[in-house]
VEXLO-883148 format. One line per 8 residues: number of its first residue (from 1); their letters; for each residue y, x, z of N, C-alpha, C. Coordinates in steps of 0.02 Angstrom, whole numbers, plus 50000, padded with zeros to 5 digits. Each point is the difference from the previous one (the first is absolute). Layout:
N
NUM) a) Y/X/Z/Y/X/Z/Y/X/Z | ...
! end
This chain:
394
1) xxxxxxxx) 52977/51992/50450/50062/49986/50037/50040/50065/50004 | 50065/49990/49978/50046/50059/49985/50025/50014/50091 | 50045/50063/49995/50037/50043/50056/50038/49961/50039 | 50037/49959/49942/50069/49953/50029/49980/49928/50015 | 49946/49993/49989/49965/49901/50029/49933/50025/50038 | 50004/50026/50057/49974/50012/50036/49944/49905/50027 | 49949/50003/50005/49956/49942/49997/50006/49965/50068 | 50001/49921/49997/50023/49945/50032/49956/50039/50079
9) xxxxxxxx) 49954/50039/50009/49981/50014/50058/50027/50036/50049 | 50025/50042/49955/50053/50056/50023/50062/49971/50032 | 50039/49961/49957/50064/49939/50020/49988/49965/50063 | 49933/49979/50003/49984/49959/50074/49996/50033/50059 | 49965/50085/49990/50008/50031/50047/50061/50042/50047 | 50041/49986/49953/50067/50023/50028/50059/49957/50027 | 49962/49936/49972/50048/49939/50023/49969/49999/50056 | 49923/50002/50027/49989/49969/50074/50008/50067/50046
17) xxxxxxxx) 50006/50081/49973/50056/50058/50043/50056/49991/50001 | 50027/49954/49964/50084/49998/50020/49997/49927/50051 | 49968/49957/50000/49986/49935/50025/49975/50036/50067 | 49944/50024/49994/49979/50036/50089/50056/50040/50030 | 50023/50043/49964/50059/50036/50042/50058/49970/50005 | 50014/49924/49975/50058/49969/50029/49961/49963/50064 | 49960/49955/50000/49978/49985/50045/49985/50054/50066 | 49976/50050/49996/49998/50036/50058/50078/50021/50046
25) xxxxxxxx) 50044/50007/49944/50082/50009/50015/50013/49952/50026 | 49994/49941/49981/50018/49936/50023/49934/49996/50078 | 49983/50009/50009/49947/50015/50055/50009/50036/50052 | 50045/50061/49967/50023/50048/50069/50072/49982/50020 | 50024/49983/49952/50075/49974/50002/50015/49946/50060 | 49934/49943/49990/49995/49956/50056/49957/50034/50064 | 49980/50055/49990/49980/50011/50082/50057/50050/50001 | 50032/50032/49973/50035/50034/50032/50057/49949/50038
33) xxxxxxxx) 50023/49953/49955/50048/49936/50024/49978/49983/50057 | 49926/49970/50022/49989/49975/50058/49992/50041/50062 | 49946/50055/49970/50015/50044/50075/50105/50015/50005 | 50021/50030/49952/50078/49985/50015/50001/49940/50053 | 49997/49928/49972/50012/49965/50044/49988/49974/50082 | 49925/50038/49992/49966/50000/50055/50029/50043/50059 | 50032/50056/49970/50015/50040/50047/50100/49989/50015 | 49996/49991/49957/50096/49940/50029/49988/49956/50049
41) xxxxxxxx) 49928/49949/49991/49987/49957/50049/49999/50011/50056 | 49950/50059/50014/49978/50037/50053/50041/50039/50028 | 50061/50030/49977/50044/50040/50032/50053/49938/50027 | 50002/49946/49973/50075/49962/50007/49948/49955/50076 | 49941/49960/49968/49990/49951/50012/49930/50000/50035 | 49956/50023/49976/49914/50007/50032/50000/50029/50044 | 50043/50060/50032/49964/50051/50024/50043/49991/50080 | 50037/49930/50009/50039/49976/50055/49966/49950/50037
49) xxxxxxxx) 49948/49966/49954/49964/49944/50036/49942/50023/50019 | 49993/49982/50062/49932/50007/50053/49967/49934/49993 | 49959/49980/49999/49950/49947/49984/49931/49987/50061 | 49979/49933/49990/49932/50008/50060/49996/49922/49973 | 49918/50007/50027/49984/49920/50030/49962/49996/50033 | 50010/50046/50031/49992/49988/50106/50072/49981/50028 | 50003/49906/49964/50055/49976/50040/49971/49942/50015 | 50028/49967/50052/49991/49941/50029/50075/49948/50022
57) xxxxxxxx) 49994/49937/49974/50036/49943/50027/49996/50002/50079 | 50040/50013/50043/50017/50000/50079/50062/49929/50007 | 49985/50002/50084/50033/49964/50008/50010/49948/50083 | 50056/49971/50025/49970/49999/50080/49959/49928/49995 | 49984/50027/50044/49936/49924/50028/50007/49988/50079 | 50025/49920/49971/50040/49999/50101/49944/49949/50008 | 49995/50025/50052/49951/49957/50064/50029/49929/50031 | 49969/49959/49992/50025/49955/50048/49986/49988/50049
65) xxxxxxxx) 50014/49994/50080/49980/50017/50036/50052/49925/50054 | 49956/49962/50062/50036/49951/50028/50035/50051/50052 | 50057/49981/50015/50045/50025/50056/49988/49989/50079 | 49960/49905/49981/49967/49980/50055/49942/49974/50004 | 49962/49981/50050/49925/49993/49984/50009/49921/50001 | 49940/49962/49980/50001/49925/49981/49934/50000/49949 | 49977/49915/50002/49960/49991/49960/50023/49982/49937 | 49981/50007/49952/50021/50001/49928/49984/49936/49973
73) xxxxxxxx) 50035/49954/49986/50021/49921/49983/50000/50015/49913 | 50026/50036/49970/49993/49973/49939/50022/50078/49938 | 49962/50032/49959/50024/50038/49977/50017/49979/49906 | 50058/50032/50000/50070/49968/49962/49988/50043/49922 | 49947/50060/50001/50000/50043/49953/49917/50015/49980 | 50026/50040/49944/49913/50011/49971/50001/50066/49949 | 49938/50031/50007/49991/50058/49969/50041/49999/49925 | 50014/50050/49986/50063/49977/49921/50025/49958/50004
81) xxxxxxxx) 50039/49948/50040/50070/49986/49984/50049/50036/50018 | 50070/49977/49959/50073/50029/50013/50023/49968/50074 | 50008/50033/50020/50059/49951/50050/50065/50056/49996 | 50044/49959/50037/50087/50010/50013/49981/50026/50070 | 50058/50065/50014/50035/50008/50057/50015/49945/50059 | 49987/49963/50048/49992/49978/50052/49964/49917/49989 | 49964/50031/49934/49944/49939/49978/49932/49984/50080 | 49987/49931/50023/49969/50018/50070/49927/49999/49972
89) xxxxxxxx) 49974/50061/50019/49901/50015/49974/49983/49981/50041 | 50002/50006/50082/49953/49964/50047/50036/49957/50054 | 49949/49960/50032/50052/49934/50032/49951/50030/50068 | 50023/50007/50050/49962/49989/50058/50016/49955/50057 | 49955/49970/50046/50015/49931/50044/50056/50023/50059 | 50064/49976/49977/50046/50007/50033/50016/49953/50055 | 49970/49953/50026/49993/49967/50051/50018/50035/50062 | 49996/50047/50033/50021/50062/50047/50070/50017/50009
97) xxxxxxxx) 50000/50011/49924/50070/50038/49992/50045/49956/49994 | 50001/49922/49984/50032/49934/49989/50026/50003/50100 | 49927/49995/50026/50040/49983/50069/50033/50034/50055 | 49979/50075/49964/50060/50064/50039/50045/49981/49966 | 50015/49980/49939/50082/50014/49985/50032/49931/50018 | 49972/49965/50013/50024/49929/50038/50020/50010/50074 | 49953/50035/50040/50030/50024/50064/50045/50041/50009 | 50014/50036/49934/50051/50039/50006/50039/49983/49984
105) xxxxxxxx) 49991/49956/49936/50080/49963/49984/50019/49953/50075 | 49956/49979/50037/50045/49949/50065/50015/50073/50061 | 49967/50038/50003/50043/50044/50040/50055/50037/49965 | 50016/50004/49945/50074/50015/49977/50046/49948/50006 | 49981/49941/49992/50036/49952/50020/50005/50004/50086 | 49953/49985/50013/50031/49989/50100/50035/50090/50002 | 49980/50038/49996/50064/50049/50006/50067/49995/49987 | 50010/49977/49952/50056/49985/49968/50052/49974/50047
113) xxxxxxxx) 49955/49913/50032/50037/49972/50046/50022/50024/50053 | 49940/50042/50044/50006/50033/50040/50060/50032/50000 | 50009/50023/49954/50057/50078/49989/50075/49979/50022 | 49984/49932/49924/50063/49954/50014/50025/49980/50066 | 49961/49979/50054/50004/49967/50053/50014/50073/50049 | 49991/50051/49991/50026/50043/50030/50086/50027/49991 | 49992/49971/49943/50082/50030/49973/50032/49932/50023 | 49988/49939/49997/50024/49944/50036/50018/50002/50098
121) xxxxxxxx) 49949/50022/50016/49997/50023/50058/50063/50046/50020 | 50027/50040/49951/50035/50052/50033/50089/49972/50011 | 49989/49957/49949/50070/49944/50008/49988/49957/50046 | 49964/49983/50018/49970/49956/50044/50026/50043/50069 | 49990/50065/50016/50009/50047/50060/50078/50008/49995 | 50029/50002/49944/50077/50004/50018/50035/49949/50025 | 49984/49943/49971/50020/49949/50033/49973/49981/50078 | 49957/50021/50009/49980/49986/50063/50041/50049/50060
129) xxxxxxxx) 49996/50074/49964/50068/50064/50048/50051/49970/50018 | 50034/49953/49923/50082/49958/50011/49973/49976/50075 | 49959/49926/49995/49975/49963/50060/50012/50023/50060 | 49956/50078/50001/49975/50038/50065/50078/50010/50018 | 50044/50041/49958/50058/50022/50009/50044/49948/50035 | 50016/49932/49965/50025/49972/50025/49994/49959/50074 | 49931/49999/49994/49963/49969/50075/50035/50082/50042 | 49965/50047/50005/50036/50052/50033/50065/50017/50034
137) xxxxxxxx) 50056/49980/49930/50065/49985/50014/50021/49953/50045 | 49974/49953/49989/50012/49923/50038/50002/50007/50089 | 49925/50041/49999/49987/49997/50077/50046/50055/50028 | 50022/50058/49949/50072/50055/50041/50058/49955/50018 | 50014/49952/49958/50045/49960/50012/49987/49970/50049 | 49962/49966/50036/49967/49952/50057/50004/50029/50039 | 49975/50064/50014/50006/50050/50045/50084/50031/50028 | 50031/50017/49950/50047/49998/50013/50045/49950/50040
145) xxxxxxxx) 49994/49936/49988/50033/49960/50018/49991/49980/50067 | 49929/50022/50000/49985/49957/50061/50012/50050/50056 | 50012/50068/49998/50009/50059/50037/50078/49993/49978 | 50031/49978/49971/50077/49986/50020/50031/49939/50050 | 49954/49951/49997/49991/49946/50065/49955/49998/50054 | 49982/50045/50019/49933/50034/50026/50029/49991/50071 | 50086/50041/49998/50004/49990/50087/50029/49950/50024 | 50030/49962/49971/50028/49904/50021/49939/49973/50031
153) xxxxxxxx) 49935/50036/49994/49966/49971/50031/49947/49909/49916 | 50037/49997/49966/49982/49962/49937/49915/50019/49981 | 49992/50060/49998/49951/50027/49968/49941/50027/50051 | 49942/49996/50006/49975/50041/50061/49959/50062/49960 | 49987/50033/50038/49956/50075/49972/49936/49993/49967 | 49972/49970/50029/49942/49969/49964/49997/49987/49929 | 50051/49948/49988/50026/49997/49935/50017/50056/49941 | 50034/50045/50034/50023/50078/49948/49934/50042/49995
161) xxxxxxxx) 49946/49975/50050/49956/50041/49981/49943/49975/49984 | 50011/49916/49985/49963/49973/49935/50014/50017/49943 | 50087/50003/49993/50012/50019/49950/50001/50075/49976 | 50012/50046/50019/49980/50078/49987/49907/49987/49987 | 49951/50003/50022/49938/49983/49981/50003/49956/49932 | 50044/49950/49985/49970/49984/49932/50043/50043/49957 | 50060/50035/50027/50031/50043/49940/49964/50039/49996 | 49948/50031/50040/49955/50053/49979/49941/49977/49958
169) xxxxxxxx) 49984/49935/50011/49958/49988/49960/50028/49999/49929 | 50045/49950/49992/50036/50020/49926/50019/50062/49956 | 49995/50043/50059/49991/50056/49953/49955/50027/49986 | 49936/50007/50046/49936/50020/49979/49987/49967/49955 | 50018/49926/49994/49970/49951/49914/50031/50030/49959 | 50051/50029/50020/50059/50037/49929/49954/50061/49980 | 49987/50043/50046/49950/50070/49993/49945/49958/49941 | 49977/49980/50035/49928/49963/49977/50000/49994/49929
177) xxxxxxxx) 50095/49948/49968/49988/49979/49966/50020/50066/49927 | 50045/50029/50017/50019/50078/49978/49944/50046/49990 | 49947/50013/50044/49963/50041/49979/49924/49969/49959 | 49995/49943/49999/49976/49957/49959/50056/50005/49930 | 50031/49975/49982/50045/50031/49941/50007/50078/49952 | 49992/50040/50070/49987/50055/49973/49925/50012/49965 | 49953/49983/50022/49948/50004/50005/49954/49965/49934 | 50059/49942/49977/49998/49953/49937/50011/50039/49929
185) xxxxxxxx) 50068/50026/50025/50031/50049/49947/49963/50054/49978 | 49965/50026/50039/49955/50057/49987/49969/49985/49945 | 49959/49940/49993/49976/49970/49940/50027/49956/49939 | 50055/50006/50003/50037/49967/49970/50047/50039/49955 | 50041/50035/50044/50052/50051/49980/49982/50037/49931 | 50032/49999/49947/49984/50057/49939/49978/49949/49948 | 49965/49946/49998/49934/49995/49958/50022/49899/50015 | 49963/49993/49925/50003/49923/49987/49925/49975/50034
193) xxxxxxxx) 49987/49933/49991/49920/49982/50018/49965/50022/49949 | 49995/49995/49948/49970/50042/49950/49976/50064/49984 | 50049/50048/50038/49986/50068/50023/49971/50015/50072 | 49974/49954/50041/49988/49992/50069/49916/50036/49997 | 50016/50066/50037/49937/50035/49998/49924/49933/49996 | 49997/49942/50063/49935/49962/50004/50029/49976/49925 | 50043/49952/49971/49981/49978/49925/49974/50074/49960 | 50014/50031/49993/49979/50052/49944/49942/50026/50027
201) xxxxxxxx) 49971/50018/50058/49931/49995/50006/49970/49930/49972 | 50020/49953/50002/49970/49932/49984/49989/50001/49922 | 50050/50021/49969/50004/50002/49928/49957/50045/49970 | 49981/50067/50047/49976/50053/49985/49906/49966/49986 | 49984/49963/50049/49944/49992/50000/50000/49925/49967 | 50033/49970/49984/50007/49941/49931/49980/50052/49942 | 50051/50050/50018/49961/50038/49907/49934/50039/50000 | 49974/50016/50056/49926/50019/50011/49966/49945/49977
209) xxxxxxxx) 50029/49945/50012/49933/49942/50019/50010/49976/49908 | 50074/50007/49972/49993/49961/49941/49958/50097/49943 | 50017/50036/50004/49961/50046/49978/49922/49985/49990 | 49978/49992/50045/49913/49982/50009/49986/49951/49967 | 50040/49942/50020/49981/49940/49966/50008/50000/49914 | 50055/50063/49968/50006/49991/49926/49957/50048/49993 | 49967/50049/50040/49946/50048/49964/49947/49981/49982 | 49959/49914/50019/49960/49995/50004/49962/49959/49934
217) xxxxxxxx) 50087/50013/49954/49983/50002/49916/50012/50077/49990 | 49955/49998/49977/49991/50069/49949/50007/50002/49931 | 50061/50036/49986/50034/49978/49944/50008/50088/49953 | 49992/50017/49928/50005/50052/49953/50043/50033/50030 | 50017/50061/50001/50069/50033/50007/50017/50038/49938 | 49979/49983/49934/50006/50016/49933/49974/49956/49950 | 50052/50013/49959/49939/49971/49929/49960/50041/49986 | 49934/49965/49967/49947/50034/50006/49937/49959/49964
225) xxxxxxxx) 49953/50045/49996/49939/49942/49988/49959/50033/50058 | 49951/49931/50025/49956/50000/50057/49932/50042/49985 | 49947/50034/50044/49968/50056/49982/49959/49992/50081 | 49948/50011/49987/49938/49997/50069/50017/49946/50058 | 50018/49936/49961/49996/49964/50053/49935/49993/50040 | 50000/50010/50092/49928/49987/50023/50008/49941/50062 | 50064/49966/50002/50020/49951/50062/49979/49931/49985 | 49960/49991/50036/49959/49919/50000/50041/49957/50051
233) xxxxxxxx) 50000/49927/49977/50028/49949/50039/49941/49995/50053 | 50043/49983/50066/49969/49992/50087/50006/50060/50003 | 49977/50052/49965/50000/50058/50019/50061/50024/50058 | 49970/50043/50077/50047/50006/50033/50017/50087/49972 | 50086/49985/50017/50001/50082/49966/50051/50018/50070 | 50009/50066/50020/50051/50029/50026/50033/50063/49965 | 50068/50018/50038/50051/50019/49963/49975/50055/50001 | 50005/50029/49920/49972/50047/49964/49953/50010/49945
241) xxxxxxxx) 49973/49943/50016/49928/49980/49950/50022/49997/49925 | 49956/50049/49960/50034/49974/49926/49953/49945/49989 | 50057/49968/49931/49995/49945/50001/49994/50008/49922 | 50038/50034/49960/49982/49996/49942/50060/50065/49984 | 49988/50024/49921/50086/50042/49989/50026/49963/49931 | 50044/50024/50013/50058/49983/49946/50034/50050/49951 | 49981/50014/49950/50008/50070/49944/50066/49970/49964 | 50058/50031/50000/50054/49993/49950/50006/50039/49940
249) xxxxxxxx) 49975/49961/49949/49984/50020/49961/50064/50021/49944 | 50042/49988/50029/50072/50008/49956/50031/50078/50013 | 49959/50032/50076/50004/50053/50026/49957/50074/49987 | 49975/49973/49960/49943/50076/49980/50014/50063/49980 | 49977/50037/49998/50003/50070/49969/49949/50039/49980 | 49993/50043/49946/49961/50061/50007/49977/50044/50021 | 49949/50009/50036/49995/50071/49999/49938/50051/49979 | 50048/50051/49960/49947/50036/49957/49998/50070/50029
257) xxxxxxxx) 49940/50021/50009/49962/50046/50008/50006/50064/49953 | 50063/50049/49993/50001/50037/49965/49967/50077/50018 | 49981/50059/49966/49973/50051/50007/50033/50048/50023 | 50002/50044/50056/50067/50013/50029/50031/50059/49950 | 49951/50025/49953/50045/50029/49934/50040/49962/49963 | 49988/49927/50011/50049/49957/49948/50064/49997/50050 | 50004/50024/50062/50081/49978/50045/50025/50066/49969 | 49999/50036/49976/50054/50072/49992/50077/49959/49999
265) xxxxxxxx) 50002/49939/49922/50069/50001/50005/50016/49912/50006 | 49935/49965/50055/50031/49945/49993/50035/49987/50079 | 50053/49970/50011/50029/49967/50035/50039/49929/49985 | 50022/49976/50073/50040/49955/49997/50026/49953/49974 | 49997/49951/49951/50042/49960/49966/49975/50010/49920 | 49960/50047/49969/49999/49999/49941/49949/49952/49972 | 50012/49972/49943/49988/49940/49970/49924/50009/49968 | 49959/49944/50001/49912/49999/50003/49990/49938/49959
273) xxxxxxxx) 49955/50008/49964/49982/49944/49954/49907/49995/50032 | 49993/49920/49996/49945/49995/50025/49955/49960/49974 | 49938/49982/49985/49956/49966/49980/49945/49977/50025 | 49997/49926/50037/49962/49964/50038/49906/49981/49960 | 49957/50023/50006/49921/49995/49941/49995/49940/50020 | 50035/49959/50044/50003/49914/49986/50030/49981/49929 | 50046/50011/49982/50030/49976/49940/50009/50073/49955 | 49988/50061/49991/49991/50013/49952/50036/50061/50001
281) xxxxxxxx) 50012/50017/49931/50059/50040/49973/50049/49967/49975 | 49988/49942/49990/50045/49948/49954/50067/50000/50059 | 50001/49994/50065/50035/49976/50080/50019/50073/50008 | 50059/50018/49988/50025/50055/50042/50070/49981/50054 | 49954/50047/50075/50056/49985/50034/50060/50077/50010 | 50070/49974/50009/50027/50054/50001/50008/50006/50091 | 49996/50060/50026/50006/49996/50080/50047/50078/50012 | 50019/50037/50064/50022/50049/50020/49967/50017/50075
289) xxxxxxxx) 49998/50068/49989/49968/50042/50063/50027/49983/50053 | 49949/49971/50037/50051/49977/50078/49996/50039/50045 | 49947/50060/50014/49984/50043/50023/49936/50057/50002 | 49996/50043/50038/49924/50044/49993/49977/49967/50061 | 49934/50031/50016/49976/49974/50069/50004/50079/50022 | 50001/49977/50077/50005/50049/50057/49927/50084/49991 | 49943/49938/49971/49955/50057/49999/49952/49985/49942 | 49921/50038/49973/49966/49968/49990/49955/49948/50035
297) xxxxxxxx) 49959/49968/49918/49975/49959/50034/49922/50051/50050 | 49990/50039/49971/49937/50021/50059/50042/50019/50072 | 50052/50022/50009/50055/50029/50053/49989/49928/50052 | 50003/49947/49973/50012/49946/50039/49938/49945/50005 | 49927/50017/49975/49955/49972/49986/49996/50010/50078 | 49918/49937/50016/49968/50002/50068/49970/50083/50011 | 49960/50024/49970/49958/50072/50006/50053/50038/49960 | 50070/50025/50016/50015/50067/49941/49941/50038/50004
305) xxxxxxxx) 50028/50047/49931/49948/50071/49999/50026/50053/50052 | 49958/50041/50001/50018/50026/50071/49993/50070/49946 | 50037/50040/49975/49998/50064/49960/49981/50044/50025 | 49987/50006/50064/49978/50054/50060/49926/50027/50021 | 49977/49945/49955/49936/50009/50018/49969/50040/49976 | 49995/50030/49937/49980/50054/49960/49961/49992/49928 | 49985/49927/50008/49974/49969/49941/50066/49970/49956 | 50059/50038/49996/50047/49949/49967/50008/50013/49926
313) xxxxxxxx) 49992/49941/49972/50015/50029/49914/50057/49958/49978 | 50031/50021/49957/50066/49987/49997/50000/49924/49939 | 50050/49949/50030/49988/49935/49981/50089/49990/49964 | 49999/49984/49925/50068/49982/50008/50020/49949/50020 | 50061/49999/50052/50009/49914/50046/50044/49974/49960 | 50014/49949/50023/50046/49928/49973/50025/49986/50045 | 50077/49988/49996/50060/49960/50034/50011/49937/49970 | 50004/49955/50059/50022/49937/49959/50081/50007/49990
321) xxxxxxxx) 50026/49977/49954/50074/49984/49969/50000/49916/49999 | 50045/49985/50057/50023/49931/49990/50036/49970/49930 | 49994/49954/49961/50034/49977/49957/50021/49946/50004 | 50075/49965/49977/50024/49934/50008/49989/49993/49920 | 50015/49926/50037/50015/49971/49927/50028/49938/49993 | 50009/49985/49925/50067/49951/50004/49983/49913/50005 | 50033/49961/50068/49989/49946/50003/50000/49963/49924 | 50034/49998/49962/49987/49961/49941/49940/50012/49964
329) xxxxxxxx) 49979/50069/49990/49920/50007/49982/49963/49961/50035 | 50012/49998/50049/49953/49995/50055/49979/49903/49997 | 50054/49966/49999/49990/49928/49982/49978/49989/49954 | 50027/50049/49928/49962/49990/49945/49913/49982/50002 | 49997/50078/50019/49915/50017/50018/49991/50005/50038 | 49959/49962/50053/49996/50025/50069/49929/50030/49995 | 50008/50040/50064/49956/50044/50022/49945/49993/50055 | 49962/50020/50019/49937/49992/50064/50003/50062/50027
337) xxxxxxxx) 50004/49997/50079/49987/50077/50027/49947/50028/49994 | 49979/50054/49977/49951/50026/49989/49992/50007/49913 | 50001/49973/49953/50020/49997/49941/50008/50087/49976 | 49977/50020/49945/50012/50066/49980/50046/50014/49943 | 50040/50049/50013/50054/49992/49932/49985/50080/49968 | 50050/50025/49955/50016/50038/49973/50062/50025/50014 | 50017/50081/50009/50056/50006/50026/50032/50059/49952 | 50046/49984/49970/50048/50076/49988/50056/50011/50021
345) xxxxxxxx) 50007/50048/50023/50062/50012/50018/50055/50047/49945 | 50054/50005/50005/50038/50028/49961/50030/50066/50058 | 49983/50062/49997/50042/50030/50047/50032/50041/49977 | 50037/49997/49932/50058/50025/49964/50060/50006/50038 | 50002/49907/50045/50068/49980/50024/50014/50057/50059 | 50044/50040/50013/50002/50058/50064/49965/50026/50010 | 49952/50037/49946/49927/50029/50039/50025/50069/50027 | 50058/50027/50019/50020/50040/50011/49974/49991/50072
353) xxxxxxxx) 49988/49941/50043/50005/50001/50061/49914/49987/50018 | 50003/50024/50053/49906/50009/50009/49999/49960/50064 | 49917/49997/50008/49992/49944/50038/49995/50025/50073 | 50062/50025/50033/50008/49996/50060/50068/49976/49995 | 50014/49971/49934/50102/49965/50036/49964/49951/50013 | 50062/49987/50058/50015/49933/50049/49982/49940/49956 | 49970/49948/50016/49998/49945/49972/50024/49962/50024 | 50048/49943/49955/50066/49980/50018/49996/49942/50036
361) xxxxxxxx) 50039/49965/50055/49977/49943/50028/50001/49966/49966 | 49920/49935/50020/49955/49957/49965/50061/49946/50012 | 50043/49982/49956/50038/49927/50009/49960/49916/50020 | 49938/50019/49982/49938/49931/50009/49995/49990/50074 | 50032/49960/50031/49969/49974/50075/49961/49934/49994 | 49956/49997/50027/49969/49932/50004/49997/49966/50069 | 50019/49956/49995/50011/49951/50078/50003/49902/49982 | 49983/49998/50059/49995/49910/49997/50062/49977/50037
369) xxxxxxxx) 49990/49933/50002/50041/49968/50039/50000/49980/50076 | 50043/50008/50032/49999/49992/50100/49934/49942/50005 | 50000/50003/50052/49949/49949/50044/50057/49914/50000 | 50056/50015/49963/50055/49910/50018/50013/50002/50062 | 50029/50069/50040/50020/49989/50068/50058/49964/50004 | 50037/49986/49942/50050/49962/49987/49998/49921/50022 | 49958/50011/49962/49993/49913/50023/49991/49970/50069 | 49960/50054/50049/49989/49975/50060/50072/50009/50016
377) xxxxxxxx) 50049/50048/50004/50040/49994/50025/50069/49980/49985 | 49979/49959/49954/50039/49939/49974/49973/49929/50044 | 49936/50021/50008/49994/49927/50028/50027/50015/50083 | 49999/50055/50035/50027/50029/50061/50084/49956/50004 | 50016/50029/49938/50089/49985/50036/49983/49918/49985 | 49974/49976/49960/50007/49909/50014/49961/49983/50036 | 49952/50026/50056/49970/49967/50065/50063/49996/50030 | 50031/50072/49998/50057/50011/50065/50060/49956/49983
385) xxxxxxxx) 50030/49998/49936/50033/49963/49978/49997/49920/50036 | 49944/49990/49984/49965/49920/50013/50014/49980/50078 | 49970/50050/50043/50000/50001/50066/50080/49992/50041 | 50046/50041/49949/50052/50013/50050/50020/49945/49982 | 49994/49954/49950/50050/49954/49993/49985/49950/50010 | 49924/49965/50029/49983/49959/50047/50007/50027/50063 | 49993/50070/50032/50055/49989/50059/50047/49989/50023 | 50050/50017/49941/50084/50002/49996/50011/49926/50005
393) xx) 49939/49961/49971/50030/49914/50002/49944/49940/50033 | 49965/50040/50060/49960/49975/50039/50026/49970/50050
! end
């Protein structure tokens, strides 16, 4: 084999050195590309999110509790069901409360009349003053006359001083009947029967008596699903006794347990992606920082650590960070309190601001609906209603 045809072994060995040294180029080319990329990631995007899964599904858990005591006739609910906002969970034997608000509805009524018949009364006294007045008048006149024929001898003395004695009487009936008038007006003057201090005490305790009698359904004060029911029928309960709770589950939140090196730059409002190990990675929820907590959790445990003692070794703590999240997730996938998620946060958004700014008022109030004082005192003005106008045409 000549200089210039160098042998087929030779040819192969330089094809797989030019083949290895593209491949290795092509090898560093892509790690240099990815760490490149890695570190764009990490400067733009990795190195903003704080992460944990020391989080937990939270959330309130209302008590139900009777207002009044009674034996328990019939219960309306059961461990996991839904109920509605003023859906009734427990019935208790209202027999009691049926016949206070019956005595009270007839003493708002006889007040009523009463009242009326006082304000009748006081017209009643004016016309009677005219009477007094005119009887009064009558006998000055008599008197007169008869002390103008007095000395003809017509009239004898006796007589003028029958008559002076009943003019005095006519006027004491006049006194009588005047300061009786006054005395009417006092209660009368200013104010309709409706506003008559005894009716509105009357009414006052109509709505005591109808209060009791509607407490003695026990009814949701949220939507919710039901959770430790322990109230048995006959069972006697008094006011206070739980009875079962009611979890609104449309109301939940997060809260995750972050490392208090992970608060450097999170606050307020910045946006958190979350992942429930019920459904997966596949289920992401999107939520925002609703707040830090006041302390840690050992700060606020039953036994804190007591650092004073001399045995202290240093523990890194955890703050919980409240998280919301969005009602439409939330129907999508619902959640269980207690439930563990996954949390990142993004604290790119303002991390300029550290975690002693103000956290902004919570717009979320939660509240139920009145006790229906309405209604009793709807039924108030049509007792009174009712009353005056069978007196007016009695």
């Amino acid at each position: 084999m000549t200089e210039n045809n160098p042998s087929p072994v030779v040819t192969d060995n330089l094809a797989n050195q030019r083949r290895r040294k593209l491949g290795l180029t092509l090898l560093g080319t892509v790690c240099v590309l990815a760490a490149a990329a890695w570190g764009i990631y990490w400067l733009d995007i990795a190195r903003w999110i704080e992460n944990t899964d020391d989080a937990y599904v939270n959330g309130r858990v209302l008590q139900i509790t009777p207002q009044v005591g009674g034996t328990v006739l019939a219960v309306r609910a059961e461990d996991t069901d839904d109920v509605k906002a003023g859906q009734v969970l427990v019935e208790l034997d209202r027999a009691d409360a049926r016949v206070a608000l019956e005595q009270a509805e007839t003493a708002l009524a006889q007040a009523v009349r009463e009242t009326r018949t006082v304000f009748a009364n006081s017209n009643t006294l004016v016309q009677q003053i005219k009477l007094r007045q005119a009887e009064a008048e009558r006998w000055r006149q008599d008197i007169a006359r008869r002390q103008a024929i007095a000395e003809t001898g017509a009239v004898s003395m006796e007589e003028i001083y029958h008559a002076r004695d009943s003019l005095k009487a006519a006027e004491a009936a006049l006194a009588t009947a005047q300061e009786q008038l006054v005395a009417s007006q006092t209660q009368t003057d200013g104010i309709k029967v409706e506003n008559h201090p005894a009716v509105q005490r009357a009414a006052a305790r109509y709505e005591e008596a109808w209060l009791a009698w509607s407490r003695t359904s026990v009814t949701a004060p949220v939507n919710g699903q039901i959770a430790r029911r322990n109230v048995q029928i006959g069972q006697r309960v008094a006011p206070g006794t739980p009875l079962m709770t009611v979890v609104p589950l449309d109301q939940v939140w997060v809260d995750a347990n972050f490392k208090e090196v992970q608060l450097r730059r999170m606050q307020i409002g910045q946006a958190v992606k979350l992942h429930a190990d019920v459904y997966g990675s596949s289920v992401e929820y999107r939520g925002r920082v609703l707040g830090l907590g006041a302390g840690t959790g050992a700060a606020f445990s039953l036994l804190p650590a007591q650092n004073a003692t001399g045995n202290w070794i240093k523990v890194v703590q955890r703050i919980p960070v409240r998280i919301g999240l969005d009602p439409q997730e939330l129907a999508a996938h619902p959640l269980r309190i207690g439930l563990s998620m996954q949390v990142e946060v993004d604290t790119h958004e303002g991390h300029a601001a550290s975690i002693s700014a103000p956290a902004a008022p919570n717009a979320a109030r939660f509240e139920t609906a009145d006790a229906g004082i309405e209604q009793a005192r709807a039924r108030v003005q049509e007792i009174i209603r009712q009353n005056l106008h069978a007196a007016a045409h009695g």
